[in-house]
DRENDO-1510 file (C-alpha; in Angstrom, 1 decimal, always signed):
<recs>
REC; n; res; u; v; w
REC; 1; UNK; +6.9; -2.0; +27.7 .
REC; 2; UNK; +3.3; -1.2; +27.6 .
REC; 3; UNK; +4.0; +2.1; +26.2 .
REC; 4; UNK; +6.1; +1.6; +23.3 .
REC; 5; UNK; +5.1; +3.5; +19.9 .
REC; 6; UNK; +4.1; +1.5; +17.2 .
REC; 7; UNK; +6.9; +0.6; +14.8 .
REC; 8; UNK; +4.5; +0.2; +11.9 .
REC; 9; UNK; +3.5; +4.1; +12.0 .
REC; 10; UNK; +5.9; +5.3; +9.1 .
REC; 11; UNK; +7.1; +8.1; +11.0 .
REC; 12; UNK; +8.8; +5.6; +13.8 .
REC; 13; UNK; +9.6; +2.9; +10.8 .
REC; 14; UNK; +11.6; +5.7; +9.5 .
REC; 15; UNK; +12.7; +6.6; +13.1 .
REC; 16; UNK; +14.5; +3.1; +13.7 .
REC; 17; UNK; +15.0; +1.9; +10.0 .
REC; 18; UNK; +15.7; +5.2; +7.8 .
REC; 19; UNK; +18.4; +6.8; +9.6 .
REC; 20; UNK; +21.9; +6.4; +8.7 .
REC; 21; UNK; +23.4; +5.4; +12.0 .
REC; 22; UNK; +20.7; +2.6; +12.1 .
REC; 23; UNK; +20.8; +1.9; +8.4 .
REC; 24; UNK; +22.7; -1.6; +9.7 .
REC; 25; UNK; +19.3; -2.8; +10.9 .
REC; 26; UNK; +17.5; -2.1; +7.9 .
REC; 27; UNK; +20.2; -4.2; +6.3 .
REC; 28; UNK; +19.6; -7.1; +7.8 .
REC; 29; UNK; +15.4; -6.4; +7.7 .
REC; 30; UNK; +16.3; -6.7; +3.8 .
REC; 31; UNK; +18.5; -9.4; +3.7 .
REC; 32; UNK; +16.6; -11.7; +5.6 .
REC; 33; UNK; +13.6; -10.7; +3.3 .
REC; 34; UNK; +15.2; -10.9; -0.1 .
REC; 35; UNK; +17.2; -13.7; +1.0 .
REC; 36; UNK; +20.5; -13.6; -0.8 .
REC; 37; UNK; +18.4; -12.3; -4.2 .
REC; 38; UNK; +20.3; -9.1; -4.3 .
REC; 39; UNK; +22.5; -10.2; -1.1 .
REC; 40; UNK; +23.5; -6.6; +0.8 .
REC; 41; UNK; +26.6; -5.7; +2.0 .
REC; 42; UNK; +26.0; -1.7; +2.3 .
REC; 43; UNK; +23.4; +0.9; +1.3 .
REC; 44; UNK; +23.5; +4.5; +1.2 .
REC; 45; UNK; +19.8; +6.1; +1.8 .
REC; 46; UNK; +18.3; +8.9; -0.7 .
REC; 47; UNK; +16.4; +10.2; +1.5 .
REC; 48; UNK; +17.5; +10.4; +4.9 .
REC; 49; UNK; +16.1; +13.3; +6.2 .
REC; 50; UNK; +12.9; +12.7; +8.6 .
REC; 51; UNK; +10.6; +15.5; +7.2 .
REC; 52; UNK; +8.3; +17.8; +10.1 .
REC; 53; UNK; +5.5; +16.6; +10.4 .
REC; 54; UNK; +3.0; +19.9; +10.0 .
REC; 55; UNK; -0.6; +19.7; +10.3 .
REC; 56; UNK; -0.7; +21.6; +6.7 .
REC; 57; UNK; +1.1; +18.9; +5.3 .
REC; 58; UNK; -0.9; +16.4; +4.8 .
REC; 59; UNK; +0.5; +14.6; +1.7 .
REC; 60; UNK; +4.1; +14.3; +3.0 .
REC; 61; UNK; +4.9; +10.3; +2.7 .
REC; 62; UNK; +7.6; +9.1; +5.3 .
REC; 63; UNK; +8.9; +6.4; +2.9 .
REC; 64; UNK; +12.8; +4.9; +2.7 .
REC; 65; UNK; +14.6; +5.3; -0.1 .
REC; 66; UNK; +17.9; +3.4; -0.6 .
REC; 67; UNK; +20.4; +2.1; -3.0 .
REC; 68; UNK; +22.4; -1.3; -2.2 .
REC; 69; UNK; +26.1; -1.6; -2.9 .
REC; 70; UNK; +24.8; -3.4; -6.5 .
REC; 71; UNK; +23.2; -0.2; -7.7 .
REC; 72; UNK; +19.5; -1.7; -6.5 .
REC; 73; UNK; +17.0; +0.9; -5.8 .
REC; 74; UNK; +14.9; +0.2; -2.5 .
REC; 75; UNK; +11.3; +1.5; -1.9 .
REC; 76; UNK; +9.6; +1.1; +1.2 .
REC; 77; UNK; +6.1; +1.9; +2.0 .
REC; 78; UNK; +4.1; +1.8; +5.3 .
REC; 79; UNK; +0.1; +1.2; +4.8 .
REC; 80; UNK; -1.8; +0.4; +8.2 .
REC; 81; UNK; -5.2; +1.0; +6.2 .
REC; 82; UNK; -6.0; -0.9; +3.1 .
REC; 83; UNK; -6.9; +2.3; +0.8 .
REC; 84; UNK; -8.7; -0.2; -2.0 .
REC; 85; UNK; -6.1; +0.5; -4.4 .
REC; 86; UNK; -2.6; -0.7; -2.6 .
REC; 87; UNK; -1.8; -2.9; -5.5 .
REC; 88; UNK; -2.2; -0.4; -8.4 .
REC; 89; UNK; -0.1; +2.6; -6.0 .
REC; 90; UNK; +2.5; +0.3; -6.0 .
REC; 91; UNK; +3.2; -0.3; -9.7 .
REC; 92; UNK; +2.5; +3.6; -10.1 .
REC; 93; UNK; +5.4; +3.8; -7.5 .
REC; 94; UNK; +7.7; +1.2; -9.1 .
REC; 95; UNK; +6.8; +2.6; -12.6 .
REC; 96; UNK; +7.5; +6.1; -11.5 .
REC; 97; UNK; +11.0; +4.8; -10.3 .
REC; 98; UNK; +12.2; +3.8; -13.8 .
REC; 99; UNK; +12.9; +7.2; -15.5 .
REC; 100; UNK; +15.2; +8.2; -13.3 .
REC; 101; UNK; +17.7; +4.9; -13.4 .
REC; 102; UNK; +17.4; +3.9; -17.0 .
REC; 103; UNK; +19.9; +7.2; -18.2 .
REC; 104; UNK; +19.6; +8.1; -21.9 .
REC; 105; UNK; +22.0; +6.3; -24.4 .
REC; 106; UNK; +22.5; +3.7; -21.2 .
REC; 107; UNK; +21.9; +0.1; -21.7 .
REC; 108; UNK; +18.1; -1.3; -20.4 .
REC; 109; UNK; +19.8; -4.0; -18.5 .
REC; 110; UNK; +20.4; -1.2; -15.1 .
REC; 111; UNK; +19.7; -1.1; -11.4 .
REC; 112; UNK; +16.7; -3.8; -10.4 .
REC; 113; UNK; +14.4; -1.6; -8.3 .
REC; 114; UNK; +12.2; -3.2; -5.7 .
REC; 115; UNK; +9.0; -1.7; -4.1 .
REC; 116; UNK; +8.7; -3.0; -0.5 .
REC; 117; UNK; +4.9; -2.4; +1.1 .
REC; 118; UNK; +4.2; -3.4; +4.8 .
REC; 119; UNK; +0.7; -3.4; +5.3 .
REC; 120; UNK; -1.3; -3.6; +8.2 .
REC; 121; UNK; -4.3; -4.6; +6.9 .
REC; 122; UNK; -4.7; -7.5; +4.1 .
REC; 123; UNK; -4.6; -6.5; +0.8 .
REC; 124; UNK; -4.5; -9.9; -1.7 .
REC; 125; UNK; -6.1; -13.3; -1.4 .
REC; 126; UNK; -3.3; -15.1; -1.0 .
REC; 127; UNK; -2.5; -17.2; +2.2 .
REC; 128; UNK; +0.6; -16.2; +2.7 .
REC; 129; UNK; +2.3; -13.3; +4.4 .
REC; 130; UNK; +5.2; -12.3; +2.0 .
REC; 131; UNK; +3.7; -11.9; -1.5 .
REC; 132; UNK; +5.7; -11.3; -4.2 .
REC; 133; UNK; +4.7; -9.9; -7.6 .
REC; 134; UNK; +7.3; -9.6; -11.3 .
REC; 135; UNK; +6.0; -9.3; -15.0 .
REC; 136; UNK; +5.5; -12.6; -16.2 .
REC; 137; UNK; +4.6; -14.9; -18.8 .
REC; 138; UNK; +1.6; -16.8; -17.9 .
REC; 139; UNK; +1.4; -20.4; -18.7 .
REC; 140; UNK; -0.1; -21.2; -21.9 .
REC; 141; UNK; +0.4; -25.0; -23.4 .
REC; 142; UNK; +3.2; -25.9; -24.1 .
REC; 143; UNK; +4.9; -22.6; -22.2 .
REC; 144; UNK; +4.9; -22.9; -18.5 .
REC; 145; UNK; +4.7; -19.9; -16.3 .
REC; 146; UNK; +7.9; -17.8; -16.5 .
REC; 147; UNK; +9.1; -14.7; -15.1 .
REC; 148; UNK; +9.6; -12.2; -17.8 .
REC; 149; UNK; +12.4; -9.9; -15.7 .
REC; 150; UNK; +13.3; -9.8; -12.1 .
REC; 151; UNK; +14.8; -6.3; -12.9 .
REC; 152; UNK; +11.7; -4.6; -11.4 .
REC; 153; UNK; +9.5; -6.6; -8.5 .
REC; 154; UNK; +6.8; -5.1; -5.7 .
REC; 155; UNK; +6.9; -7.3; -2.0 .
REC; 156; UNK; +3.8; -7.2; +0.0 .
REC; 157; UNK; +4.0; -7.8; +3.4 .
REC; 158; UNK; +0.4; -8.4; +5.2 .
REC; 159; UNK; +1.3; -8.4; +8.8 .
REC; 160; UNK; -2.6; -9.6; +9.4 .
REC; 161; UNK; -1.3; -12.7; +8.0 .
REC; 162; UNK; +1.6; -13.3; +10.0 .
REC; 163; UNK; +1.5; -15.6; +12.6 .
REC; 164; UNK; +4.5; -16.2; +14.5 .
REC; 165; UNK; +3.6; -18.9; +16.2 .
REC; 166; UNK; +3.4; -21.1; +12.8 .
REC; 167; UNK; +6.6; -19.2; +11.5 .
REC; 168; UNK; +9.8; -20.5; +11.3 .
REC; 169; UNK; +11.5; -19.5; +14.1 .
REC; 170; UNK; +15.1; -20.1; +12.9 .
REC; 171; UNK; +14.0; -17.2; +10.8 .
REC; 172; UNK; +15.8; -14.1; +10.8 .
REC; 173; UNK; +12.7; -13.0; +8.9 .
REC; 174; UNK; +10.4; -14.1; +11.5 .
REC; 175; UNK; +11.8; -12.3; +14.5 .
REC; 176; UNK; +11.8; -9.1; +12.1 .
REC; 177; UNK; +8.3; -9.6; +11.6 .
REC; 178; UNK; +7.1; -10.1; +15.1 .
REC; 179; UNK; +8.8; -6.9; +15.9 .
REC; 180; UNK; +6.6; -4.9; +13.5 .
REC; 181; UNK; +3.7; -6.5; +14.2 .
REC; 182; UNK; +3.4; -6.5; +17.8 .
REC; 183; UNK; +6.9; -5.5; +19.5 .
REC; 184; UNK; +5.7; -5.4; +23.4 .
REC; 185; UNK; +4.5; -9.4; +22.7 .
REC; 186; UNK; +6.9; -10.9; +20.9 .
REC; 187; UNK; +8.9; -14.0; +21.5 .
REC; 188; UNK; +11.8; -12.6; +24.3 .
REC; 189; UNK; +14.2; -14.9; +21.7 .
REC; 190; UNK; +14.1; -13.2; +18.7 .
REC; 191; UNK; +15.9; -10.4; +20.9 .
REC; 192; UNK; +18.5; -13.1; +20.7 .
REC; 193; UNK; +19.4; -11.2; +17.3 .
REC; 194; UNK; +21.7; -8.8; +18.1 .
REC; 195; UNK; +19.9; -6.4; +14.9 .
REC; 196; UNK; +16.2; -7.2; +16.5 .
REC; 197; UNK; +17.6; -6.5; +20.3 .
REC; 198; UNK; +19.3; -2.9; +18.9 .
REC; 199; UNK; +16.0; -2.1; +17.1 .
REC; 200; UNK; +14.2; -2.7; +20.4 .
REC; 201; UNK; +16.6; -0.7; +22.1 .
REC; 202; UNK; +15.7; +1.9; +19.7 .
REC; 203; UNK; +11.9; +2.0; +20.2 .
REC; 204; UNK; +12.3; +2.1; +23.8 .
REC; 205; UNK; +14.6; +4.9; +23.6 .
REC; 206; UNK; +12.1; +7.1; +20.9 .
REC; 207; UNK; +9.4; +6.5; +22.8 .
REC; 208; UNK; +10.7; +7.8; +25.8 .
REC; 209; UNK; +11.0; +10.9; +23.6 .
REC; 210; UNK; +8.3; +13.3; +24.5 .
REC; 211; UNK; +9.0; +15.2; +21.6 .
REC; 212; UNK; +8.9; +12.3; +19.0 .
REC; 213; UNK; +5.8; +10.9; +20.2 .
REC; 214; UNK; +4.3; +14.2; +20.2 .
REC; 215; UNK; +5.1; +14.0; +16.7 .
REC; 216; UNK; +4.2; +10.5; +16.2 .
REC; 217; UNK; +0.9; +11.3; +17.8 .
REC; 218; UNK; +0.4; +14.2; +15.4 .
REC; 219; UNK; +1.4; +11.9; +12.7 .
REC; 220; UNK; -1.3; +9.5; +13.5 .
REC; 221; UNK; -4.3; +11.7; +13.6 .
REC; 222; UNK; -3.1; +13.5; +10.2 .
REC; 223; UNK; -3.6; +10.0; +8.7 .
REC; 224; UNK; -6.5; +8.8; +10.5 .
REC; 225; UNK; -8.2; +12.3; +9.5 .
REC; 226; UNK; -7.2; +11.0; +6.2 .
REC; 227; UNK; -8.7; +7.5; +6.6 .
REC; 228; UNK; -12.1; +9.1; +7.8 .
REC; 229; UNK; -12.0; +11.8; +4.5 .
REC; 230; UNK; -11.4; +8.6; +2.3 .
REC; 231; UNK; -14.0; +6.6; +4.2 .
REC; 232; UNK; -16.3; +9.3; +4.0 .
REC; 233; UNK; -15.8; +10.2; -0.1 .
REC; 234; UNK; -16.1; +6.6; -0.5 .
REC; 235; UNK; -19.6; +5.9; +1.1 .
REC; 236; UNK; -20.7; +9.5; -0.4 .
REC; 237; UNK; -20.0; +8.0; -3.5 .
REC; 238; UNK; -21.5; +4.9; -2.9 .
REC; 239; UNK; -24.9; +6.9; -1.9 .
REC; 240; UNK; -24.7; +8.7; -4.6 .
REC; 241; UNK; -23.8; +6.1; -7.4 .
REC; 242; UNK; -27.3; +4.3; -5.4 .
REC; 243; UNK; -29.3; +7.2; -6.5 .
REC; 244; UNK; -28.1; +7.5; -9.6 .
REC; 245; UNK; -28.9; +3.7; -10.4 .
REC; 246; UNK; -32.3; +4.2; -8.7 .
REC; 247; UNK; -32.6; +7.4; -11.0 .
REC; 248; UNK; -31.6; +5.5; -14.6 .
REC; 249; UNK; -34.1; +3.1; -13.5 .
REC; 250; UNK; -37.2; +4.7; -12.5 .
REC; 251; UNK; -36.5; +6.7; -16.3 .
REC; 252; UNK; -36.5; +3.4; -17.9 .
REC; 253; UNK; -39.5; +2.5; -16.5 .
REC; 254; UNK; -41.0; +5.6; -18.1 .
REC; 255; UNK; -40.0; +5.3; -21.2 .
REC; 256; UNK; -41.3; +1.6; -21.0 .
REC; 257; UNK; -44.3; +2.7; -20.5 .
REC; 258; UNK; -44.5; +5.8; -23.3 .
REC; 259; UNK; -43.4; +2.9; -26.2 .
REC; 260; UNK; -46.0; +0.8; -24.3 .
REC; 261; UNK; -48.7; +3.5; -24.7 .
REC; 262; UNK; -47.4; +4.6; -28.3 .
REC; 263; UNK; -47.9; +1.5; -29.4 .
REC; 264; UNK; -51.7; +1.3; -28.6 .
REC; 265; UNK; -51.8; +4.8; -31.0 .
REC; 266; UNK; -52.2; +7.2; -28.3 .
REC; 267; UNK; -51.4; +10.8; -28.9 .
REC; 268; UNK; -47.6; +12.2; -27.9 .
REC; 269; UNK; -48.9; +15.2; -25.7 .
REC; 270; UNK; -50.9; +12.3; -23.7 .
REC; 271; UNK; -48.3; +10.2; -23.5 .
REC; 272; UNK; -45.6; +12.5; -22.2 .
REC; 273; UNK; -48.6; +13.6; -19.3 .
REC; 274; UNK; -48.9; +10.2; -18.7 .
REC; 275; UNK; -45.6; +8.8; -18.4 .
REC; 276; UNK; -43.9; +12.2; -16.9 .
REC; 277; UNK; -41.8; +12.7; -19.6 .
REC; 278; UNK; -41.2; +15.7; -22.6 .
REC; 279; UNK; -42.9; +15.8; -25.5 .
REC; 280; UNK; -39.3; +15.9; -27.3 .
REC; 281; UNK; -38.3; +12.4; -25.0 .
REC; 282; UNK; -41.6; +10.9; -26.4 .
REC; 283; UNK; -40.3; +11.7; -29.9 .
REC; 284; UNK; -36.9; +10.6; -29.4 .
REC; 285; UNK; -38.7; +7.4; -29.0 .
</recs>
């Protein structure tokens, strides 16, 4: 059991959740998330195929996309890493969705579309481990908060968070949860589930695969070369933002000092020796 892949990694998600003679298990993942709000009796998945992984392709996202038998659109994202920006790539996502289900001369009351984001890392300050987030109207006297539309809503799910020992374990959600985050230690009764005990059938039979974890290893080191660039960018940035700042201010001081100087009627060509500046900065001033 020791050697199981991870079931977080999106390319083994999509392995056990995003293929069509599985898609039963992603059904009940959903339904015990959404909890009757859409209720699922079938989906059909837009994008089934399980795309090569190449080490050129570096941008290719390993998302599920399905519609429910009530016209819903589905989007689900895997994030180990918290990026700094989840929250705002998500509403891009769920935004990006809209075009293509509202259809021209079509009523605005369509599809609901729902972006689902399993993270690995936390991402918002809130306590709990499912957050959900809809347009709403904030509460303003005499107007209680309201939610605006349910048509369109993003689901966070911080596995950092979730603790199954503190979960409910009557739970279908639970057991789905302590299989993503930690399979090899989870409670031997959630396998109880006949959906969780097929999904760990499933990760023990791709991960015998030599030829899926090869790819799942590949997989891996494309994104954690991709962490490290971003990591990288972001403290270059960072250093260079510092000298910048240290920059502005040191010229600050300089000018301080010309006005300082001016001010006592000394001479611009002295001034601009003085203070290290231009003659044309001392005029300026």
């Amino acid at each position: 059991m020791t050697d199981l892949l991870d079931p977080k990694q999106d390319y083994i998600f999509k392995n056990i959740f995003g293929v069509e003679q599985n898609k039963g298990l992603l059904i009940s993942f959903l339904n015990a998330l959404f909890k009757g709000n859409p209720h699922i009796i079938d989906l059909s998945f837009d994008n089934p195929n399980i795309e090569k992984i190449l080490e050129k392709d570096k941008a290719s996202r390993l998302d599920i996309k399905a519609t429910t038998d009530n016209k819903t659109k589905i989007d689900i994202e895997i994030q180990i890493k918290n990026t700094g920006e989840i929250p705002q790539r998500a509403f891009h996502y769920l935004a990006n969705m809209m075009p293509r289900i509202v259809k021209k001369g079509k009523s605005y009351k369509g599809p609901k579309v729902i972006g689902i984001w399993i993270l690995g890392e936390n991402v918002t300050e809130r306590q709990n481990a499912i957050g959900e987030a809809y347009m709403t109207f904030q509460p303003q006297d005499p107007d209680p908060y309201q939610i605006m539309t349910d048509s369109a809503r993003i689901i966070f799910i911080e596995l950092a968070k979730f603790n199954p020992k503190k979960a409910d374990r009557r739970d279908l959600l639970t057991a789905w949860l302590s299989f993503l985050k930690d399979p090899i230690f989870m409670d031997e009764s959630f396998l109880q589930v006949e959906e969780v005990h097929e999904a760990m059938e499933t990760l023990k039979y791709i991960s015998a695969d030599d030829e899926i974890r090869a790819i799942s290893d590949l997989r891996q080191k494309t994104i954690n070369d991709r962490n490290s660039e971003m990591t990288v960018a972001e403290e270059r940035g960072i250093a260079i933002g510092e000298e910048r700042g240290e920059a502005v201010g040191r010229n600050k001081e300089k000018k301080e000092m010309a006005l300082k100087l001016l001010s006592k009627g000394m001479d611009i060509k002295d001034v601009a020796e003085i203070a290290e500046l231009t003659e044309s900065d001392i005029r300026r001033l």
